[in-house]
MMTF fields as JSON, N, C-alpha, C and O atoms, coordinates in Angstrom:
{
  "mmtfVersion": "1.0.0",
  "mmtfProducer": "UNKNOWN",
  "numBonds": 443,
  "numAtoms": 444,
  "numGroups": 111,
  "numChains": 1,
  "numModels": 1,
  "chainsPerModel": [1],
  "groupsPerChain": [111],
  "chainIdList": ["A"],
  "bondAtomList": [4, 2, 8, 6, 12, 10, 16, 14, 20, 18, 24, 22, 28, 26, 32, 30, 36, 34, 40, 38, 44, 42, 48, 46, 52, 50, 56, 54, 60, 58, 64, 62, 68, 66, 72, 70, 76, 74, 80, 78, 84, 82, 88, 86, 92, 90, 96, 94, 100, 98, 104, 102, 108, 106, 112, 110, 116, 114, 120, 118, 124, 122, 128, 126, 132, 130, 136, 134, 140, 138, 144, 142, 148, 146, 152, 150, 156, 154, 160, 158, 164, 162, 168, 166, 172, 170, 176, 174, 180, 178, 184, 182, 188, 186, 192, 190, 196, 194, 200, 198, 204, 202, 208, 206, 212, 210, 216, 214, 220, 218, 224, 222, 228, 226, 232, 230, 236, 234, 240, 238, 244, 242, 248, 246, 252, 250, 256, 254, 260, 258, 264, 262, 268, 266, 272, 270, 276, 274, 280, 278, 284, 282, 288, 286, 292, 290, 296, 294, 300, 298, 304, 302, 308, 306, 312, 310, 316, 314, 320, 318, 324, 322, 328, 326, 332, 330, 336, 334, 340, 338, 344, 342, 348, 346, 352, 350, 356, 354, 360, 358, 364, 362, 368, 366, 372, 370, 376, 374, 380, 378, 384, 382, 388, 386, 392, 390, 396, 394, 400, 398, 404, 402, 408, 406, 412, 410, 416, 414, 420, 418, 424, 422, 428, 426, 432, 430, 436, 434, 440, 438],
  "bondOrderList": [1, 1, 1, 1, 1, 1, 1, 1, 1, 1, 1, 1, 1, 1, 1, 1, 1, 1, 1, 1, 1, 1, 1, 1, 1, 1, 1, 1, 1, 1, 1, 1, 1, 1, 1, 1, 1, 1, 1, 1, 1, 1, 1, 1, 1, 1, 1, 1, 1, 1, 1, 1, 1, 1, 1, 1, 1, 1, 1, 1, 1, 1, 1, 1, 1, 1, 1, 1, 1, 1, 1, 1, 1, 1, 1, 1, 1, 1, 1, 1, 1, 1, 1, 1, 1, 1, 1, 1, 1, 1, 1, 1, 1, 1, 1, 1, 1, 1, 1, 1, 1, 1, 1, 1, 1, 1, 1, 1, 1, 1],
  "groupList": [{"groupName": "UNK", "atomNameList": ["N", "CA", "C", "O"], "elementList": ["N", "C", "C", "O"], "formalChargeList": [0, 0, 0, 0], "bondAtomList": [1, 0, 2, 1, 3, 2], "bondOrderList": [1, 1, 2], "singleLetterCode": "X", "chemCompType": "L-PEPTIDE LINKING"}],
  "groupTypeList": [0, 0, 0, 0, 0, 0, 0, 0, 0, 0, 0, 0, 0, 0, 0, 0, 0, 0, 0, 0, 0, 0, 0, 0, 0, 0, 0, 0, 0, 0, 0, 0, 0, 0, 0, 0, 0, 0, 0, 0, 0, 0, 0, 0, 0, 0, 0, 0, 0, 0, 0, 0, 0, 0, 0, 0, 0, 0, 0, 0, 0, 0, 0, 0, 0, 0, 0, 0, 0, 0, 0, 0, 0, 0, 0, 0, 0, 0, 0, 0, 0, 0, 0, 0, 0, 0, 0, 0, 0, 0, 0, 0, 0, 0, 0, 0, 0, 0, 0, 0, 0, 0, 0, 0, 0, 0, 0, 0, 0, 0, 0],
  "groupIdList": [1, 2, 3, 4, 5, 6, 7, 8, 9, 10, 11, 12, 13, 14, 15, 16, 17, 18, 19, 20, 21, 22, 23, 24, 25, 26, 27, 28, 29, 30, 31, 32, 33, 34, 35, 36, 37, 38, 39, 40, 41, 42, 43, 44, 45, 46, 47, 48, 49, 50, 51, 52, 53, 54, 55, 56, 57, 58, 59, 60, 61, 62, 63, 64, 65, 66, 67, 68, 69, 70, 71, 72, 73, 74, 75, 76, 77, 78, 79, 80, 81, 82, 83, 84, 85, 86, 87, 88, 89, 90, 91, 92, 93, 94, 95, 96, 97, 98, 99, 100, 101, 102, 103, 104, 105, 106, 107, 108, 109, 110, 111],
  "secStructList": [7, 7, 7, 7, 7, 1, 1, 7, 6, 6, 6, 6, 6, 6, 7, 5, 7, 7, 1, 7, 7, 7, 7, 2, 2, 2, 2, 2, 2, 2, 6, 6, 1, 7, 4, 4, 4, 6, 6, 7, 7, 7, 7, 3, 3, 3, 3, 3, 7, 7, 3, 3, 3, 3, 3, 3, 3, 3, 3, 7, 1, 1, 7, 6, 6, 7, 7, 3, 3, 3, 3, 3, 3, 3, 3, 6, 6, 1, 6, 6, 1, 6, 6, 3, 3, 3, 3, 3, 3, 3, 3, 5, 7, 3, 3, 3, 3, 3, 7, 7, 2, 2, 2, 2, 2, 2, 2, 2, 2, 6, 7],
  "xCoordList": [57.303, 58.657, 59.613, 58.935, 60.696, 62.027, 62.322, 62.863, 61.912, 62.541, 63.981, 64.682, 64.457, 65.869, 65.164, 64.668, 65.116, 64.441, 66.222, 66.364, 67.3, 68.213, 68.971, 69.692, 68.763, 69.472, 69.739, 70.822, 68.298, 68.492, 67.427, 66.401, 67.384, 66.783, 65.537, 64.953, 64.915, 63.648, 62.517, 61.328, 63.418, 63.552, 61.568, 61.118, 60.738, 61.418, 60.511, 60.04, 60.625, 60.248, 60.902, 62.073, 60.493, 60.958, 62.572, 63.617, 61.836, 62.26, 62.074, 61.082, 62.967, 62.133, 62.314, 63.115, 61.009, 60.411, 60.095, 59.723, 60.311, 59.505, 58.543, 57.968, 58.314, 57.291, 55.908, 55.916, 54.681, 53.552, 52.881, 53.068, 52.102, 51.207, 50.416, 50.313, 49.877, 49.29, 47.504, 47.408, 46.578, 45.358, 45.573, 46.498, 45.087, 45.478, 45.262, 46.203, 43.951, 43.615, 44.849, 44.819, 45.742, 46.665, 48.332, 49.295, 47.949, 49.4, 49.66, 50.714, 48.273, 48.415, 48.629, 48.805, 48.571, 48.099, 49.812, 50.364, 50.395, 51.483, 52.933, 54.0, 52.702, 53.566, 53.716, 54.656, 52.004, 52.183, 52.977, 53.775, 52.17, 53.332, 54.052, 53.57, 55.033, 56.223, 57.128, 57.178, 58.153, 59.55, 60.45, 60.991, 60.502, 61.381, 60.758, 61.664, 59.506, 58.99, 58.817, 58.034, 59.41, 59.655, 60.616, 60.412, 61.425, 62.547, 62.176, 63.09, 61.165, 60.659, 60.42, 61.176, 59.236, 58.446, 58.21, 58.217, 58.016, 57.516, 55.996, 56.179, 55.261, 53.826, 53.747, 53.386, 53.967, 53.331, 52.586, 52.312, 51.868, 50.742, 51.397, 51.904, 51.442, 51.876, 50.657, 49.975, 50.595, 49.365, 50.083, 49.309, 51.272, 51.486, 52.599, 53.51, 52.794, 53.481, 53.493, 53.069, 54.005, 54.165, 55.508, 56.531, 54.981, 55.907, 57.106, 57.029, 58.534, 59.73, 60.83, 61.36, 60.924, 62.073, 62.134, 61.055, 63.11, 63.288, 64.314, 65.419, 63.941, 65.429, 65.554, 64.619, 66.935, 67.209, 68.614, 69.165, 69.371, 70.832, 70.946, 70.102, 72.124, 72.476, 73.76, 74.806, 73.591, 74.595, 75.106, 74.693, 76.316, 77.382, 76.975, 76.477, 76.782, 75.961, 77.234, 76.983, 78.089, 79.54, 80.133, 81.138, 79.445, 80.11, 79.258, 78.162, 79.698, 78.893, 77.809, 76.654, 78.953, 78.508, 77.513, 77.322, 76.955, 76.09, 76.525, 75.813, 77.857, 78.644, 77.299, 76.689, 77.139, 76.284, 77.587, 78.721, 77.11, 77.468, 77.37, 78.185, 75.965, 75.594, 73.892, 73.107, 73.475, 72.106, 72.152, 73.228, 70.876, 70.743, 69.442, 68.717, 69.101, 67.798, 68.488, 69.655, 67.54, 67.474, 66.288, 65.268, 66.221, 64.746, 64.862, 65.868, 63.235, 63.01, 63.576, 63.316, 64.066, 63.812, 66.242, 67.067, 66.47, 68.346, 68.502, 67.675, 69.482, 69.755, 69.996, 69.789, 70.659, 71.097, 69.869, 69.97, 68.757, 67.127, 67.444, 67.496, 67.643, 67.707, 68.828, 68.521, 69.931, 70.219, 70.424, 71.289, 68.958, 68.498, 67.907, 67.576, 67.757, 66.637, 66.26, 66.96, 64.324, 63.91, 63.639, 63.327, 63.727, 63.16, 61.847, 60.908, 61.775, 60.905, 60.642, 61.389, 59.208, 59.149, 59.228, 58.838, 59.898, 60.466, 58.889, 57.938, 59.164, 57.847, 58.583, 59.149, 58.497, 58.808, 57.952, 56.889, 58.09, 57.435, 57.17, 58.19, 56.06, 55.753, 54.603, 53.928, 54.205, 53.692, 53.909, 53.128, 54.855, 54.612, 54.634, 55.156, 53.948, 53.019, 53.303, 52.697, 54.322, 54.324, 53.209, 52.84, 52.684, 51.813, 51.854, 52.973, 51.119, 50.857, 49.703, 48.544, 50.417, 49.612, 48.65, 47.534, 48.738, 47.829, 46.514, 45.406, 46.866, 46.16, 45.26, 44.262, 45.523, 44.665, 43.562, 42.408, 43.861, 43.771, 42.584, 41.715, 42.582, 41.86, 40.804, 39.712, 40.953, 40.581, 39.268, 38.157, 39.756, 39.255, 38.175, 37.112, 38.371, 37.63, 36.148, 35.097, 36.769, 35.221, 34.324, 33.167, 34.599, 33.455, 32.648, 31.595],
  "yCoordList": [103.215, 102.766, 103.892, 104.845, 104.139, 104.598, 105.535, 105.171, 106.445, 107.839, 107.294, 107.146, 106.933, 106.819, 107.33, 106.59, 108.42, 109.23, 109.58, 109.784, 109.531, 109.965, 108.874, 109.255, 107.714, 106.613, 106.752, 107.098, 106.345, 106.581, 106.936, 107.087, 107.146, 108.648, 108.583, 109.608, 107.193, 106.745, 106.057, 105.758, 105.968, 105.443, 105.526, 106.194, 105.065, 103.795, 102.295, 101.174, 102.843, 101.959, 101.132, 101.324, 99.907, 98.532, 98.049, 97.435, 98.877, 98.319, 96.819, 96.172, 96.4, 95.27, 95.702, 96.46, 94.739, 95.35, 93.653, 92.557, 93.963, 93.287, 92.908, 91.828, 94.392, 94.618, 94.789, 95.13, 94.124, 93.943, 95.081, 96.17, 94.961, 95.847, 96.647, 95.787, 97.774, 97.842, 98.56, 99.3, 98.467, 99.263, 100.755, 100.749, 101.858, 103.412, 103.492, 103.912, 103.067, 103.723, 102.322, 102.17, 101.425, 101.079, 101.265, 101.036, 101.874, 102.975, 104.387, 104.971, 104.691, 105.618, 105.954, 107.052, 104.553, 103.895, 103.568, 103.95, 102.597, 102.354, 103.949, 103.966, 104.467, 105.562, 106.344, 106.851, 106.018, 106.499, 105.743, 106.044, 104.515, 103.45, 102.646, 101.514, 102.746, 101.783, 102.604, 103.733, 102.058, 103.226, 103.386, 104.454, 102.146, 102.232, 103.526, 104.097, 103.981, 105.115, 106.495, 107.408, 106.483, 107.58, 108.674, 109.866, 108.333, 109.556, 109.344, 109.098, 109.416, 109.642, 108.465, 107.501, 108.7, 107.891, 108.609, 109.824, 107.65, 108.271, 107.127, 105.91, 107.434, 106.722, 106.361, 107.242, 105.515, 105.062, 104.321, 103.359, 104.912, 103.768, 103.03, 103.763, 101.686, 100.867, 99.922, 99.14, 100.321, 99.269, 98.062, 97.604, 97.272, 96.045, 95.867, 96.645, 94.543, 94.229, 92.81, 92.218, 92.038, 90.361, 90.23, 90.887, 89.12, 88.259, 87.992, 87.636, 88.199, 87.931, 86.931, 85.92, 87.344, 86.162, 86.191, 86.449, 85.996, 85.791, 86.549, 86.647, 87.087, 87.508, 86.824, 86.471, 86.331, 85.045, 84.958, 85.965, 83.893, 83.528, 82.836, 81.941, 82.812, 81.944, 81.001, 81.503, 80.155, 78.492, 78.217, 78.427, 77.584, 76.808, 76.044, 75.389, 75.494, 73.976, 72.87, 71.739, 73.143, 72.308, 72.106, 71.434, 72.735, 72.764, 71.821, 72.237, 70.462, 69.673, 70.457, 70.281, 71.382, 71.891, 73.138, 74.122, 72.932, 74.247, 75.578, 76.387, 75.908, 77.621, 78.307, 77.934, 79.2, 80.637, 81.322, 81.343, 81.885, 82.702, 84.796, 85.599, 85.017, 86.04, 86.182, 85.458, 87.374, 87.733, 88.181, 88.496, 88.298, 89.072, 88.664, 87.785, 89.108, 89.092, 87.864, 87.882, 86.993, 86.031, 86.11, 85.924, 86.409, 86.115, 84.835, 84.13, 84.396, 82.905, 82.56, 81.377, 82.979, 82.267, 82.439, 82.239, 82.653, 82.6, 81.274, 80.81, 80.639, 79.261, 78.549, 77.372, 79.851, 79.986, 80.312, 80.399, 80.462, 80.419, 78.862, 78.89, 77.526, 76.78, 76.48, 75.878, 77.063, 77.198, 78.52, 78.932, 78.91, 79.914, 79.217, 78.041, 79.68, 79.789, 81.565, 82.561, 81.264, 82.697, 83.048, 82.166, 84.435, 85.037, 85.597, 85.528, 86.173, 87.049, 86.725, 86.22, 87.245, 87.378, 88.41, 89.09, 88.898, 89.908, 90.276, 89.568, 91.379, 91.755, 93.036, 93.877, 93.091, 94.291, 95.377, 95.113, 96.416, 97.923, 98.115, 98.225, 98.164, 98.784, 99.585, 99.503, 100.392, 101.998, 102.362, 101.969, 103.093, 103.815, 104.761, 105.124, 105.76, 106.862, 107.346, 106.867, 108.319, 108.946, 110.024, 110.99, 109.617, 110.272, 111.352, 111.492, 111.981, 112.409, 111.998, 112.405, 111.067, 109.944, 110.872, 110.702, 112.023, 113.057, 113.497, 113.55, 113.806, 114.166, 112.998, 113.414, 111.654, 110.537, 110.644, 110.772, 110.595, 110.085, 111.287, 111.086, 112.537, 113.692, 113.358, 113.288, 113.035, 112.523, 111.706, 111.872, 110.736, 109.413, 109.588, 109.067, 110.373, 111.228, 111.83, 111.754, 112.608, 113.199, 112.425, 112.843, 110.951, 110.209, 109.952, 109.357],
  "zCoordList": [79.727, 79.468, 79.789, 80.174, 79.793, 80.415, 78.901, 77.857, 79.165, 78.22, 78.167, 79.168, 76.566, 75.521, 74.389, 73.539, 74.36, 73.203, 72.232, 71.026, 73.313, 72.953, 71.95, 71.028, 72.192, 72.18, 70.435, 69.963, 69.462, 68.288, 67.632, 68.296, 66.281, 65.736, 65.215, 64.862, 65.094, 65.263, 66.539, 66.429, 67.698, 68.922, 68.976, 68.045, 69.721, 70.2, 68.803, 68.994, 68.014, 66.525, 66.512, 66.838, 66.155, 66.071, 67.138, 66.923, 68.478, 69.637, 69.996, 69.663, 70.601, 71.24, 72.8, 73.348, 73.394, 74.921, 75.721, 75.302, 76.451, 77.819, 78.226, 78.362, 78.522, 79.343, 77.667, 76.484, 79.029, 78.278, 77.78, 78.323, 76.786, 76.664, 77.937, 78.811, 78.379, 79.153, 79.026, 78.047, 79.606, 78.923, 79.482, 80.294, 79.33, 79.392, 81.037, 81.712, 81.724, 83.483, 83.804, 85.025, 83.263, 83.956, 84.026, 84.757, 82.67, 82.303, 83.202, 83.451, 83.585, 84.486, 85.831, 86.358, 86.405, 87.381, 87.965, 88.997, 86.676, 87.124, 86.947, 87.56, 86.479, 86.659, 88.544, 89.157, 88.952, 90.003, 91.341, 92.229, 90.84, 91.916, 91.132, 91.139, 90.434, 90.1, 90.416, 89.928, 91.461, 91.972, 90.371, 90.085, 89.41, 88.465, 87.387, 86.782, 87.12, 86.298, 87.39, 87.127, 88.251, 89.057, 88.498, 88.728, 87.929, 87.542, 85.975, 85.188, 85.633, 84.345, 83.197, 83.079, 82.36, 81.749, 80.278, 80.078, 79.372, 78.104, 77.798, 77.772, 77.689, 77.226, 75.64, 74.859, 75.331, 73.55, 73.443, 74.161, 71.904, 71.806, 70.567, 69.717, 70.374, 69.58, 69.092, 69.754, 67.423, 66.781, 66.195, 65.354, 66.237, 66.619, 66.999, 66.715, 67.897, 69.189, 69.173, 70.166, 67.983, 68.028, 68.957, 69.147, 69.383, 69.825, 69.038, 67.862, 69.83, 68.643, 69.326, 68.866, 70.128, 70.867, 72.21, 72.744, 72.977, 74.65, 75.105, 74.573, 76.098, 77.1, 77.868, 78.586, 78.003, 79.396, 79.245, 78.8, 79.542, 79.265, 78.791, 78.737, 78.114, 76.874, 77.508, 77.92, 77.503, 77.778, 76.628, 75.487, 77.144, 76.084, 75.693, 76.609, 74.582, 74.422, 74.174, 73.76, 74.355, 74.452, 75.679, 75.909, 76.463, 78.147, 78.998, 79.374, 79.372, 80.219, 81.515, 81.904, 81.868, 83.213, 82.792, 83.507, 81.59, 81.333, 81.553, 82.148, 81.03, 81.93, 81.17, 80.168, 81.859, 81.39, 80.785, 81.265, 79.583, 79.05, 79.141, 79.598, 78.462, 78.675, 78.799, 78.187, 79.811, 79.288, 78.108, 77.6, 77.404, 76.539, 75.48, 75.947, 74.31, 73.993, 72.71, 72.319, 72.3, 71.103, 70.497, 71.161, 69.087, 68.592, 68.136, 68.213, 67.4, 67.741, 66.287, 66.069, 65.504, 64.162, 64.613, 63.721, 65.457, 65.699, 66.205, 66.99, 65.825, 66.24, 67.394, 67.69, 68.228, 69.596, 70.626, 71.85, 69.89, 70.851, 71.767, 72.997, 70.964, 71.831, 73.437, 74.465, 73.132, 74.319, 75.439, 76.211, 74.964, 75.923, 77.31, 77.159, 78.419, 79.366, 79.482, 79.666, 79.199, 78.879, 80.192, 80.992, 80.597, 81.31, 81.006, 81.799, 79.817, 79.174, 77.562, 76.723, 77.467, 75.815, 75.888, 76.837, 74.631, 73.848, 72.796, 72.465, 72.599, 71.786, 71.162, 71.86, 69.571, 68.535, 68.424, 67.862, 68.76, 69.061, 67.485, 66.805, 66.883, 65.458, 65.5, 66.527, 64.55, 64.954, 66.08, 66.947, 66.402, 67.503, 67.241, 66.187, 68.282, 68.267, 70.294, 71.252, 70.301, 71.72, 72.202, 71.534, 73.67, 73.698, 74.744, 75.236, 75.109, 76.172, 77.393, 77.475, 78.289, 79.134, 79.669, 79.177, 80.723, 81.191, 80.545, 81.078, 79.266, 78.369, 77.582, 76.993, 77.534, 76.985, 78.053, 77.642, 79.815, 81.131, 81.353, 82.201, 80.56, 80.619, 79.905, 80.469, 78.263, 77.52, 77.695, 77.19, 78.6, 79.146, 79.67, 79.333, 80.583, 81.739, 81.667, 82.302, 80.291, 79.426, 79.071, 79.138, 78.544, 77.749, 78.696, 78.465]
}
C-alpha cells in the first residue's frame, strides 16, 4: 500500500482499503512490477480485514436521469449503500502490524 504514515497518528489502523489481501512471495512480487508502488510502499500484516462497504458513486435517488453525484466510500449498514454503483469492496484494516517486506522475503527464504 502507498506510505500515509503521515496522514494520522495511528495510520494505517482501522483504515479502510481496496485493495485485497495479498500472500507474502506476492507482496513482493508486486512491489517489483506495479508502476503505482514504484515511488514507495509500506508492507502490513493485518489479522482482520472484514468486509465493510463499497467504493463506487453515489446517484441522486430523486433525479430521473440518475445525475452522479460523488465517488466515494459507503459502508453497508449507511442508507445511501443503496444508491451506490460499487466499484470495489472496501475492507477495515484491524491489527495492523508494519513490516519490513525484505526481511519477511529473507525470512521466507531460510525455511
Amino acid at each position: 500500500m502507498g506510505d500515509a504514515q503521515g496522514d494520522r497518528p495511528r495510520w494505517p489502523e482501522d483504515m479502510a482499503a481496496v485493495h485485497p489481501p495479498v500472500c507474502l512471495p506476492c507482496a513482493w512480487k508486486s512491489t517489483r512490477l506495479c508502476p503505482h508502488l514504484k515511488t514507495g510502499f509500506v508492507a502490513v500484516r493485518v489479522k482482520h480485514y472484514p468486509v465493510a462497504g463499497v467504493y463506487g458513486c453515489l446517484y441522486d435517488p430523486r433525479d430521473p436521469a440518475r445525475k452522479r453525484l460523488v465517488d466515494g466510500i459507503c459502508g453497508y449498514d449507511h442508507p445511501d449503500i443503496r444508491y451506490m454503483i460499487a466499484y470495489h469492496l472496501v475492507r477495515r484494516l484491524r491489527g495492523c502490524q508494519l513490516v519490513d517486506l525484505d526481511a519477511e522475503i529473507a525470512a521466507l527464504s531460510r525455511q
